[in-house]
C-alpha positions in Angstrom: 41.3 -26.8 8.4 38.5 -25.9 10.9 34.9 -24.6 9.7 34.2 -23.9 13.4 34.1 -19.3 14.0 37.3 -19.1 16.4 35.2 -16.1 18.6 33.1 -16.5 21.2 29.6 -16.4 20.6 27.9 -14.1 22.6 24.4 -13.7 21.0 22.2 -15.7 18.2 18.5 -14.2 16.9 17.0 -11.6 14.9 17.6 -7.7 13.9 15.4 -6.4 11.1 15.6 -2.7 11.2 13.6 0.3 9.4 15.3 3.4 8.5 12.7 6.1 6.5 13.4 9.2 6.1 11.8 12.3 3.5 14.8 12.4 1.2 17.7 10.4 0.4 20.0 11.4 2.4 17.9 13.4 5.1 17.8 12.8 8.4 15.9 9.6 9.4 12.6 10.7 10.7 12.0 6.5 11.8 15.3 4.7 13.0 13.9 1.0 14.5 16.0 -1.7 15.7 14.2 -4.5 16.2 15.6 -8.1 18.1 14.5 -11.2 18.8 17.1 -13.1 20.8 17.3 -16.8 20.8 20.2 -16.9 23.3 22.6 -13.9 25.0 24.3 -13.7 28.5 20.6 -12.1 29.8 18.2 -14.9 28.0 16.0 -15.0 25.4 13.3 -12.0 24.7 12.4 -9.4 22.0 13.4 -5.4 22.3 12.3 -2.7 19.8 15.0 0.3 19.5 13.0 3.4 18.6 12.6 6.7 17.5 10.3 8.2 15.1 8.5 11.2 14.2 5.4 9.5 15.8 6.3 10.0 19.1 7.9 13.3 18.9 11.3 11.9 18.2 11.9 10.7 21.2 14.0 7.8 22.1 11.8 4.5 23.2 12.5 0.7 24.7 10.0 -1.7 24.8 10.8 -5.2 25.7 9.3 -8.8 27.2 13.0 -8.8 28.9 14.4 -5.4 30.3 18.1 -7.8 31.6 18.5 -8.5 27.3 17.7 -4.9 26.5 20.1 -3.3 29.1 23.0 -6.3 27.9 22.4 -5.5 24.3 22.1 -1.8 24.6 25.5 -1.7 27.0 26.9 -4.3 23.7 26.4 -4.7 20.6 23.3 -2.4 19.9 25.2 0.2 21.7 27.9 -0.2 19.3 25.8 -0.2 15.9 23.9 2.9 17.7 25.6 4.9 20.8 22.1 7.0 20.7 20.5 3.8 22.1 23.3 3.2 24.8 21.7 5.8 27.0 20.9 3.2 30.3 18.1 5.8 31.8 15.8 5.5 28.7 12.8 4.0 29.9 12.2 0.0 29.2 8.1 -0.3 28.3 7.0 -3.9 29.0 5.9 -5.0 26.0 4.1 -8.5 24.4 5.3 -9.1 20.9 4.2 -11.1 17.6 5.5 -11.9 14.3 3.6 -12.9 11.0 4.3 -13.0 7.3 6.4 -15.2 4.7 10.0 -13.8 4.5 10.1 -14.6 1.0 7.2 -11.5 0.4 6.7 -9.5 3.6 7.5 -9.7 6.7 5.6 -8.1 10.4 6.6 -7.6 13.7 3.9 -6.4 16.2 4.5 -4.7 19.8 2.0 -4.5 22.1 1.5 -2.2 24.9 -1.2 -0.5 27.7 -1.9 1.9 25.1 0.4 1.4 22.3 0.2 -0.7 19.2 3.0 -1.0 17.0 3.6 -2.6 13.7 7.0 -3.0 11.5 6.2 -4.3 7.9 8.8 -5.2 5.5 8.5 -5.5 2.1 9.2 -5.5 -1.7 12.0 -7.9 -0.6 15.6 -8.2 -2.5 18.0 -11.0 -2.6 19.6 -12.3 0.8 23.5 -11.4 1.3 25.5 -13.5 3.7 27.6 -11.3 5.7 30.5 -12.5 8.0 33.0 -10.0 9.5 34.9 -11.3 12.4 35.9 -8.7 16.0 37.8 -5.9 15.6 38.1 -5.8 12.0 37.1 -2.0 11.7 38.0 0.4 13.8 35.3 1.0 16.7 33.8 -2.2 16.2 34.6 -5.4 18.7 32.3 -7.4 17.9 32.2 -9.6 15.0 28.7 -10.6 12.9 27.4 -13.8 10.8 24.6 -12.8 9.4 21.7 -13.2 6.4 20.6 -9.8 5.6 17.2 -9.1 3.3 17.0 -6.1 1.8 13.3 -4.2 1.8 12.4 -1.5 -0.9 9.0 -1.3 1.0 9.0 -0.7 4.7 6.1 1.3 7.0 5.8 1.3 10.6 3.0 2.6 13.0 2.5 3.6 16.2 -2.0 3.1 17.1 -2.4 3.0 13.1 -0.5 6.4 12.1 2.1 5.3 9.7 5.3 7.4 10.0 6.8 9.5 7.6 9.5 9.0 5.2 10.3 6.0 3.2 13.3 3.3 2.5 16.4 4.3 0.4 18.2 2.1 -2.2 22.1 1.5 -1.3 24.5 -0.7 -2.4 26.5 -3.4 -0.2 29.4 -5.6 -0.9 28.6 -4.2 -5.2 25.0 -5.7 -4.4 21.9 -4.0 -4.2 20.5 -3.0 -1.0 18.5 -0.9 1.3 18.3 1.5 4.4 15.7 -1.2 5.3 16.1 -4.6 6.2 15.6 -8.1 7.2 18.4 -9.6 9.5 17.7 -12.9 9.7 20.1 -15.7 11.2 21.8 -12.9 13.2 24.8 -14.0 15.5 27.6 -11.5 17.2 31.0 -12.5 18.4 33.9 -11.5 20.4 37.5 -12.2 20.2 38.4 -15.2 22.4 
């Protein structure tokens, strides 16, 4: 019997994401996807998905690679999100930096002209290894392997004003989780 995914690999990295919002079960006032790609069609690079109350809600790209941000946005992050398919939102160049121990918190700096960013993870649960394979939900042709930290803590800030709202506690596969999290070892397939 063969260990080896069947699908085609189509890209490998990282996806922690912060979702805060006043309530549970309110709109998110801060919905970040953030990647670091190891490999995909369009190369290596990072790209930060956001919108937050910080900048008046409006959507915002900033990436080291604007090819990767266009492939993932017209792929897979287009499919988690269609609000961040839109091709004519604005790709900010961006330098990027990471710090932290993933066993306690975890932060991803972005770095523009006149931005500073900052995504902090923390209060960290137990990892849950999740593999679904392509088209095994309706809507959804990609498949995921992936090791998934959930954060009972997260802030971001845009120039050192942290944004309002905070992380949720949710339940996944009967474990505990979080509207918050670490995606660690994150790799996306398609059927063959």
């Amino acid at each position: 019997m063969s260990v080896a995914d069947p699908n085609r690999v189509i890209v490998t990295g990282e996806n922690p994401f912060i979702r805060l919002s006043p309530t549970d079960g309110a709109e998110n006032t801060t919905d970040a996807s953030f990647w670091r790609i190891l490999f995909s069609p369009a190369g290596p690079g990072h790209v930060l998905y956001l919108k937050t109350d910080l900048v008046g809600g409006e959507r915002r790209i900033y990436s080291d690679n604007i090819a990767m941000a266009r492939w993932l946005q017209s792929t897979v992050q287009g499919m988690l999100n269609p609000e961040t398919a839109n091709l004519e939102t604005p790709v900010t160049e961006a330098e990027f930096a990471k710090s932290g121990d993933p066993r306690y918190f975890w932060t991803e700096t972005v770095t523009t002209g006149d931005e500073d960013i900052s995504l902090t993870w923390y209060d960290l649960g137990d990892p849950l290894l999740i593999h679904t394979q392509p088209n095994a939900q309706p809507g959804r042709p990609y498949g995921v392997c992936t090791v998934l930290v959930p954060a009972m803590g997260a802030r971001l800030t845009v120039n050192g004003m942290q944004a309002a709202g905070k992380p949720w506690a949710r339940e996944r596969e009967g474990r505990p989780f979080s509207t918050c999290a670490l995606a660690f070892s994150e790799s996306w397939t398609e059927a063959r």
